[in-house]
C-alpha positions as a Markdown table, in Angstrom:
| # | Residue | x | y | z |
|---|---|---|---|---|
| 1 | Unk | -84.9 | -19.9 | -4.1 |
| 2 | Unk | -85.0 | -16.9 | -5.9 |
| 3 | Unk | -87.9 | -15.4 | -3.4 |
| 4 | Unk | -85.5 | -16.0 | -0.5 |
| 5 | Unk | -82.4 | -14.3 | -2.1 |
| 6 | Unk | -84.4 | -11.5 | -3.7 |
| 7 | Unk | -83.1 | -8.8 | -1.4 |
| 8 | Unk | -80.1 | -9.8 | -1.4 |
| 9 | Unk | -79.6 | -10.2 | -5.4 |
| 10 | Unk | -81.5 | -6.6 | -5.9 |
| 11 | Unk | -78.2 | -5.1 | -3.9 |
| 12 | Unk | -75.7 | -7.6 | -6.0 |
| 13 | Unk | -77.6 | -6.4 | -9.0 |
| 14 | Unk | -77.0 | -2.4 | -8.4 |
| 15 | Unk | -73.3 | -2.5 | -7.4 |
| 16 | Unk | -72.2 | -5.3 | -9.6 |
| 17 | Unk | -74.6 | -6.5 | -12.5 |
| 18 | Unk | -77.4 | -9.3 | -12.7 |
| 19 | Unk | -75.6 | -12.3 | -12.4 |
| 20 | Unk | -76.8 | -15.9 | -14.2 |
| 21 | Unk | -77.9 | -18.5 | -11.7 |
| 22 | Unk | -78.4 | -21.9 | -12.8 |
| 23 | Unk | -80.3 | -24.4 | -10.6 |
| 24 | Unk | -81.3 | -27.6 | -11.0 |
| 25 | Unk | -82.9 | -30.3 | -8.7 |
| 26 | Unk | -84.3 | -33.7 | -8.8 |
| 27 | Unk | -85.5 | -36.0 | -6.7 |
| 28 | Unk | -84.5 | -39.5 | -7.3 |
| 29 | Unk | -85.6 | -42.5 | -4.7 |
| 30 | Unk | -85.5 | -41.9 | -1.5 |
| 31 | Unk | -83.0 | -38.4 | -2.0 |
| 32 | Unk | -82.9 | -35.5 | -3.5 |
| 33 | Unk | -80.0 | -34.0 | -5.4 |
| 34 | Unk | -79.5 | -30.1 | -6.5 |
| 35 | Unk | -76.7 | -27.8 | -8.3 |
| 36 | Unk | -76.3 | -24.0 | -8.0 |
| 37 | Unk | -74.4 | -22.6 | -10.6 |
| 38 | Unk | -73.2 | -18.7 | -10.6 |
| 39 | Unk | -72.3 | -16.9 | -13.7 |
| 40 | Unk | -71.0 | -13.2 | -13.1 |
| 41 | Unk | -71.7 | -10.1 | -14.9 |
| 42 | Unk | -68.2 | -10.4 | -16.3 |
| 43 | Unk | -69.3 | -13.8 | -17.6 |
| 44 | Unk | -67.0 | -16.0 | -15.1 |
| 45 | Unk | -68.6 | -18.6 | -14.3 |
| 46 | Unk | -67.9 | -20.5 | -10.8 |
| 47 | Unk | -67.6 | -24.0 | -8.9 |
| 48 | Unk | -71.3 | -25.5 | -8.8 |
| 49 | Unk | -72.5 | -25.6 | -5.4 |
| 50 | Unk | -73.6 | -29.5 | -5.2 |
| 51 | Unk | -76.1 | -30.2 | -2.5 |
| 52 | Unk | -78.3 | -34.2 | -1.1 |
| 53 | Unk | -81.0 | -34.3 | 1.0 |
| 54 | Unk | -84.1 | -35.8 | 1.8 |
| 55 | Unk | -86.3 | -33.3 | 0.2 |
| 56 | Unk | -86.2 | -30.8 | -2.6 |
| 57 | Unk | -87.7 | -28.3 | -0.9 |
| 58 | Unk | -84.1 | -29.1 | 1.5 |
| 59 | Unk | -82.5 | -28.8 | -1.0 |
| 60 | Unk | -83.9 | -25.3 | -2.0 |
| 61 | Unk | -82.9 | -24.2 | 0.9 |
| 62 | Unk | -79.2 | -25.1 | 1.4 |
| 63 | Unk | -78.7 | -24.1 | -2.2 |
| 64 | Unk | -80.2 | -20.3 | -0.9 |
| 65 | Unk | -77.7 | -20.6 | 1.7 |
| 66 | Unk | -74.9 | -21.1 | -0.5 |
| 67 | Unk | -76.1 | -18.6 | -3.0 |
| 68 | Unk | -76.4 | -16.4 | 0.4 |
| 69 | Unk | -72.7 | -17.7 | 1.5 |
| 70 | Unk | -71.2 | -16.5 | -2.3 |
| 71 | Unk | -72.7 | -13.2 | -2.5 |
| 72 | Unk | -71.3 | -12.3 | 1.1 |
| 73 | Unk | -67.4 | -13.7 | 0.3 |
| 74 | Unk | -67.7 | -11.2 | -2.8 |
| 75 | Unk | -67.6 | -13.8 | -5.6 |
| 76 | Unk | -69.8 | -11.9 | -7.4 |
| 77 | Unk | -68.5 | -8.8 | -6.7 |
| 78 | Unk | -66.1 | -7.0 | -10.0 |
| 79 | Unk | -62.5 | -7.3 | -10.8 |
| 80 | Unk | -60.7 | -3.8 | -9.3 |
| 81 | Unk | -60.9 | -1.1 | -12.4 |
| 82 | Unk | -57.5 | -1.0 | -13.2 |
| 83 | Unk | -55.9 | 2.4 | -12.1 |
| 84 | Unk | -55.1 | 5.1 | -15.5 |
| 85 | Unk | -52.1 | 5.0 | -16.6 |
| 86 | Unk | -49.7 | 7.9 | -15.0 |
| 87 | Unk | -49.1 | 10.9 | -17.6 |
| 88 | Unk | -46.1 | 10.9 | -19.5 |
| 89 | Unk | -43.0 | 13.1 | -17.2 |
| 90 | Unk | -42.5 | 16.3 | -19.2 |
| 91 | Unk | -39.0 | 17.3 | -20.0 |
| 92 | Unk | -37.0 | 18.7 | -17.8 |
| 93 | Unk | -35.9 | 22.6 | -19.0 |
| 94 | Unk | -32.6 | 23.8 | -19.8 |
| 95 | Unk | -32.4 | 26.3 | -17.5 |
| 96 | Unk | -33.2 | 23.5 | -14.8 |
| 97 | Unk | -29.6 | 22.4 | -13.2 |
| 98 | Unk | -27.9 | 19.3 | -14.0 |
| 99 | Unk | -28.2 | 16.3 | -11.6 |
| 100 | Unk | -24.5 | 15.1 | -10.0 |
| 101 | Unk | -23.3 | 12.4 | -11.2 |
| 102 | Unk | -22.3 | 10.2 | -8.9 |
| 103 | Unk | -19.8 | 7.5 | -9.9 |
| 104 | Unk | -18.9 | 4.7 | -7.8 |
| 105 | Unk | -15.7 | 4.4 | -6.3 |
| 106 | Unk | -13.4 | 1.8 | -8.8 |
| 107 | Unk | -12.0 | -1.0 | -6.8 |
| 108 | Unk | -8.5 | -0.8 | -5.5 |
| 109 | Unk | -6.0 | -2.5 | -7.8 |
| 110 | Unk | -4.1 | -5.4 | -6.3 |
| 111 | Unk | -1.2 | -4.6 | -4.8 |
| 112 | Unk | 1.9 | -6.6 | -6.7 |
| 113 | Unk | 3.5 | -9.2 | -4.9 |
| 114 | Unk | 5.8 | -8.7 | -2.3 |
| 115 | Unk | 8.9 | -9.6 | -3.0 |
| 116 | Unk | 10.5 | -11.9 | -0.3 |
| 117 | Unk | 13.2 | -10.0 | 2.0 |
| 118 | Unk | 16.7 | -11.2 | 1.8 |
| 119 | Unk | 16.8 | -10.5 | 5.6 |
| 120 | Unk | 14.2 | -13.1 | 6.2 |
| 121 | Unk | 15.6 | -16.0 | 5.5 |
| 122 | Unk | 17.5 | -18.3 | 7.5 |
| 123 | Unk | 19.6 | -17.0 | 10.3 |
| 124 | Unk | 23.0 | -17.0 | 9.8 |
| 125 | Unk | 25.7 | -19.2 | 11.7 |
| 126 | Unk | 29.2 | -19.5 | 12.7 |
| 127 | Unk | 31.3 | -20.4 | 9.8 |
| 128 | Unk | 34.8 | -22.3 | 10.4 |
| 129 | Unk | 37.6 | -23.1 | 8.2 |
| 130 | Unk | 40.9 | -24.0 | 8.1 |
| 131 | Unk | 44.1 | -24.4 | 5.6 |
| 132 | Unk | 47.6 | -24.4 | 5.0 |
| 133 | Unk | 49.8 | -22.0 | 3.2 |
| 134 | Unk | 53.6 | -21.8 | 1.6 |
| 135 | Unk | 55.1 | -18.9 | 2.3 |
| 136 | Unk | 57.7 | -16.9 | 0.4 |
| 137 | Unk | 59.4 | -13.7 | 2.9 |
| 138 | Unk | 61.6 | -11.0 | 2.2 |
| 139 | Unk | 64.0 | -10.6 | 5.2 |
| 140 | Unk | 67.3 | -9.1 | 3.7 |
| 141 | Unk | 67.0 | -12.2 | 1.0 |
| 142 | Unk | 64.1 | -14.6 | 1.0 |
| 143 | Unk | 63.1 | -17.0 | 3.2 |
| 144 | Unk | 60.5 | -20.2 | 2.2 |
| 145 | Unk | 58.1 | -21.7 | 4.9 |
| 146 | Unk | 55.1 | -23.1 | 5.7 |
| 147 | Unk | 51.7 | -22.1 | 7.9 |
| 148 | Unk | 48.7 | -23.6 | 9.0 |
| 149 | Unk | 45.6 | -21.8 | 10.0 |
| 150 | Unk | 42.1 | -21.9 | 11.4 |
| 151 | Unk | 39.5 | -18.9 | 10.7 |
| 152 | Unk | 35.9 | -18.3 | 12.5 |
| 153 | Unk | 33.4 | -16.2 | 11.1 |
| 154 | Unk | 30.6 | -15.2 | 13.2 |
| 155 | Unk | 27.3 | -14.4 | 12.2 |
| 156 | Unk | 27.0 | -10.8 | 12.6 |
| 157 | Unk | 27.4 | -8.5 | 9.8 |
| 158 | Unk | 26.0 | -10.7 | 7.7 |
| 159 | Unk | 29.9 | -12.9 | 8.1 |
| 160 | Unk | 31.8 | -10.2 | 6.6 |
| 161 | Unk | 34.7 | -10.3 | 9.4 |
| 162 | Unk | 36.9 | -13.5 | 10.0 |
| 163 | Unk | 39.1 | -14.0 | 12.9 |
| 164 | Unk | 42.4 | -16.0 | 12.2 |
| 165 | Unk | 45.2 | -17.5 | 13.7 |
| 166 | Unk | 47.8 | -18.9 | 12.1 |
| 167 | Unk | 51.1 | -20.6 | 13.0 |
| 168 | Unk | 54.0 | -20.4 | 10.6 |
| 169 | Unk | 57.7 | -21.1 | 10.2 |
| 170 | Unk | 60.2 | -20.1 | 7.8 |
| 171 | Unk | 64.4 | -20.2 | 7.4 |
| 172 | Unk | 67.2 | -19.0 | 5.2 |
| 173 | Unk | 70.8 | -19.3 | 5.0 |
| 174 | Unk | 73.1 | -16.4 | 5.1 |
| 175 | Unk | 76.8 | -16.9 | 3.6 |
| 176 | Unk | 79.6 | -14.3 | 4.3 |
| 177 | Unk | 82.9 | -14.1 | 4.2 |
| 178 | Unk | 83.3 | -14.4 | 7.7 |
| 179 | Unk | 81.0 | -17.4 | 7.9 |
| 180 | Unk | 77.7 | -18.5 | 7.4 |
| 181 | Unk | 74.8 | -19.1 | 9.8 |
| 182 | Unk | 70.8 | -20.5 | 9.6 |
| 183 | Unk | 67.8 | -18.5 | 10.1 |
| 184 | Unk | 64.6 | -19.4 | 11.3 |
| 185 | Unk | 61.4 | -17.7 | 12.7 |
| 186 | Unk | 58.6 | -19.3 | 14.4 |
| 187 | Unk | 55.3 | -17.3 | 15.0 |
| 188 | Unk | 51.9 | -17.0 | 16.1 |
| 189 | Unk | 50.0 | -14.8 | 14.0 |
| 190 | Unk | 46.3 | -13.5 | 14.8 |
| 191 | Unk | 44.8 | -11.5 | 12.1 |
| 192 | Unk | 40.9 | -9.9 | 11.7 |
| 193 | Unk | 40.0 | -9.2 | 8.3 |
| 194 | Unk | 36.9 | -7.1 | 6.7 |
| 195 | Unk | 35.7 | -9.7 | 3.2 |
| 196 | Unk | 34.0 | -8.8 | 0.5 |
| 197 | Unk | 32.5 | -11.1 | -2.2 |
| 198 | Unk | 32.7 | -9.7 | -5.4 |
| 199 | Unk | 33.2 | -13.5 | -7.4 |
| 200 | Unk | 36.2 | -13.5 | -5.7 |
| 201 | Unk | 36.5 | -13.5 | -1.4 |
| 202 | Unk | 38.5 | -10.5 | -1.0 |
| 203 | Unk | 39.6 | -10.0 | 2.7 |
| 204 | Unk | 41.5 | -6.7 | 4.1 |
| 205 | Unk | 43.0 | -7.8 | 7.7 |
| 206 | Unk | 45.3 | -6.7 | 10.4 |
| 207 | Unk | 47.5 | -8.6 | 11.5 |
| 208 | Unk | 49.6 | -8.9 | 15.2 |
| 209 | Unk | 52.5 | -11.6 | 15.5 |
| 210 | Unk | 55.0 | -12.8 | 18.0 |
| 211 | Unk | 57.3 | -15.5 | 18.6 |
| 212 | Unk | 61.1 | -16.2 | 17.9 |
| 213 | Unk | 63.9 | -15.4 | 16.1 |
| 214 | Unk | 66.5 | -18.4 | 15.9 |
| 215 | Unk | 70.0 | -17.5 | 13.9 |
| 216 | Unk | 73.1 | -20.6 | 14.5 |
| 217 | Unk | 76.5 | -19.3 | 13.2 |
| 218 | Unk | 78.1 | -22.6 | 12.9 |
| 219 | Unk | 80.5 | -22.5 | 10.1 |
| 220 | Unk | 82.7 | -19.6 | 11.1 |
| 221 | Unk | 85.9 | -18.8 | 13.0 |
| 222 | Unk | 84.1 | -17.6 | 15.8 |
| 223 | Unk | 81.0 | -20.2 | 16.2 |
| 224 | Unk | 78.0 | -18.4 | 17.6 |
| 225 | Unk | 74.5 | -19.2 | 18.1 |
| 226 | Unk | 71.2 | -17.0 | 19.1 |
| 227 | Unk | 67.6 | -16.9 | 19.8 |
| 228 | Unk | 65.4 | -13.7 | 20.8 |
| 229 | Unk | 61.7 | -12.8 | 20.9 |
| 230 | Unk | 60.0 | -11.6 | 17.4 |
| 231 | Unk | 57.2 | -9.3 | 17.2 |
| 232 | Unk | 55.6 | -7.5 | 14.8 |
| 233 | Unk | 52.4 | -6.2 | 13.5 |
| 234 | Unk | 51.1 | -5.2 | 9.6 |
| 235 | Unk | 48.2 | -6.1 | 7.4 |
| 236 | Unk | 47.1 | -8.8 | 4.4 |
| 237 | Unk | 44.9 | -8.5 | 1.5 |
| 238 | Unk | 44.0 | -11.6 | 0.4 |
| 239 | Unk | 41.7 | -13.4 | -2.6 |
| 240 | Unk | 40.1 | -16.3 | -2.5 |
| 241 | Unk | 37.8 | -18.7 | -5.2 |
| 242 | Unk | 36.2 | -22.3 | -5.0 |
| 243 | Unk | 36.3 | -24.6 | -7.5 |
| 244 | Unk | 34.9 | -26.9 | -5.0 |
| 245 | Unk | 31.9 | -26.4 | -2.2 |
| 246 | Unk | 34.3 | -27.0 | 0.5 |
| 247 | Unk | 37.5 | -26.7 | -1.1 |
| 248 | Unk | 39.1 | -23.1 | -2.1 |
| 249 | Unk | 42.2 | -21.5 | -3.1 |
| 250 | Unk | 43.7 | -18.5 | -1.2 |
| 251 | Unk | 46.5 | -15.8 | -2.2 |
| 252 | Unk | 47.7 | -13.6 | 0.0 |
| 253 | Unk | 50.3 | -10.6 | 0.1 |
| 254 | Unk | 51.5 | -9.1 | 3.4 |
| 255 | Unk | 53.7 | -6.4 | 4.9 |
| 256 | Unk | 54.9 | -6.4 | 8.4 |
| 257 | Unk | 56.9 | -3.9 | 10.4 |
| 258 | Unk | 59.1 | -5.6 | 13.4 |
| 259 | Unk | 58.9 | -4.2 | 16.4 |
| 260 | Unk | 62.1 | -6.3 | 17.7 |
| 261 | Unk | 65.3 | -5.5 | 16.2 |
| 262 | Unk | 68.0 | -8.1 | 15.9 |
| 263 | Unk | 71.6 | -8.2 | 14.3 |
| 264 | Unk | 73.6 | -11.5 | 13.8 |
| 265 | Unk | 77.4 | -10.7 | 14.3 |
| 266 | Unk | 80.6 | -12.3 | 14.1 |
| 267 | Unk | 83.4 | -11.5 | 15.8 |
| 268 | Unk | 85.5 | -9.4 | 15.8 |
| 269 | Unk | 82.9 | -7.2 | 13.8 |
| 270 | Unk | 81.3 | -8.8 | 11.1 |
| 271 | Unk | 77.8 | -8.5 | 10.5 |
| 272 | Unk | 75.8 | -11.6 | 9.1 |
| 273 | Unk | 72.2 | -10.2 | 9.3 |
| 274 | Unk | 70.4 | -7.4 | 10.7 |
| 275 | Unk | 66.5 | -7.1 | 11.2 |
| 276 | Unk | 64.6 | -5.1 | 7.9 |
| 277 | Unk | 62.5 | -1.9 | 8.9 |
| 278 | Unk | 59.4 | -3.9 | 6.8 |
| 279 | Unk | 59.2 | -7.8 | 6.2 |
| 280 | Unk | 57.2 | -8.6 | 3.1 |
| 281 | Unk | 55.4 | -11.9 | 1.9 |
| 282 | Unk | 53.5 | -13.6 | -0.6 |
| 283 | Unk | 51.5 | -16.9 | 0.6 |
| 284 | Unk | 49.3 | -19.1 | -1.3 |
| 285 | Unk | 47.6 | -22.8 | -0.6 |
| 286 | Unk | 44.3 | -24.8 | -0.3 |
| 287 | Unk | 41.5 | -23.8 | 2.4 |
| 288 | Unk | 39.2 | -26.1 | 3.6 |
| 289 | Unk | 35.4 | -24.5 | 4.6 |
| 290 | Unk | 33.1 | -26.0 | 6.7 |
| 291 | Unk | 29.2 | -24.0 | 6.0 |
């Protein structure tokens, strides 16, 4: 096997090293059975090549031809030389300028939480209510009476102004000399107030009222009874607190300067009453709100 290889091991043998080749072959019955084995210049040895035929001088040959086969794939051939290591980098010189640093920008810090707007909540609606007041006037002595009102508050402004109207009636006695005679007014008031909440509902309105002025001279010498118009306009500050959700409790304080003037006399020239430059009140009672 060797005599057909020879070449070819010669070139193997100047590049790489004499490699080891192990052969063995038998013939046993009616076959014959042969091995190649390589061992490399390195001392790697390699698969055996196994190899039947009918002859050994067959089996000669195919084990040549896988000799051949080897030696051509390069598994005889050297491992790579490994390449020198590289030379240690010198140190860089003083005088040699100093590489930029370069730093990497530091992630933006979270933002804090955004605090929810008071604006965003839900819109606001029309707000009703509704109470009843006793009343205490000061027309040239004092008169006691009653009123009931009714107050919207739209939704703009955030339902700082209220719109009222209120009915009320109040009466006093006068007693002269000459005679006495009742009193009464009955009027429609309409007011529009600025509020405030500062623990306490404080309102600032002005008000505009008309209606009727009723006097009845009845026990005098000279009976004589009267009814003219009544108007007026002024303003109210008032305060409010709930002990309730729905229920509250409202005082209020007004002024009012009549715009009709009217003078009660008996005859032959006695006056009983004449209409005040300013009417004052104080009014307080329960308020019912519906929000």
């Amino acid at each position: 096997m060797t005599s057909r290889t020879s070449e070819l091991l010669r070139r193997v043998q100047e590049s790489e090293g004499a490699p080891t080749l192990i052969v063995r072959a038998e013939q046993r019955g009616g076959a014959a059975r042969g091995e190649l084995e390589l061992v490399t210049s390195r001392g790697e040895r390699l698969p055996p090549r196994r190899v039947v035929a009918r002859t050994c001088t067959e089996v000669t040959a195919a084990l040549a031809l896988a000799l051949v086969l080897a030696m051509e794939e390069g598994a005889l051939k050297s491992a790579p030389k490994e390449p020198p290591p590289e030379p240690p980098l010198e140190p860089v010189a003083d005088s040699a300028p100093a590489l930029p640093i370069v730093r990497s920008p530091s992630p933006p810090s979270p933002s804090p939480p955004r605090r929810p707007d008071k604006a965003a909540g839900p819109p606001r609606r029309t707000v009703t209510s509704m109470g009843a007041h006793v009343v205490v006037v000061e027309v040239q002595g004092l008169a006691l009476g009653a009123s009931l009102f009714s107050e919207l508050r739209p939704p703009f402004l955030e339902g700082r102004l209220a719109l009222r109207i209120e009915g009320a009636v109040w009466q006093r006695s006068v007693s002269r000399e000459a005679g006495q005679a009742d009193l009464s007014w009955l009027v429609m008031r309409a007011r529009l107030c600025f509020t405030q909440t500062l623990g306490l509902s404080l309102a600032l309105c002005g008000v505009g009222e008309g209606g009727a002025f009723s006097s009845s001279a009845t026990h005098a010498l000279n009976p004589v009874s009267f009814t003219g118009p009544w108007v007026g306009a002024g303003a109210v500050m008032s305060a409010g607190f709930r002990p309730l959700p729905r229920l509250g409790i409202e005082i209020e304080a007004g002024i009012l300067v009549p715009f009709t003037r009217d003078d009660v006399i008996l005859r032959p020239n006695n006056v009983l009453y004449s209409t005040p430059a300013v009417v004052t009140w104080l009014a307080a009672g329960p308020i019912l709100h519906f929000d």
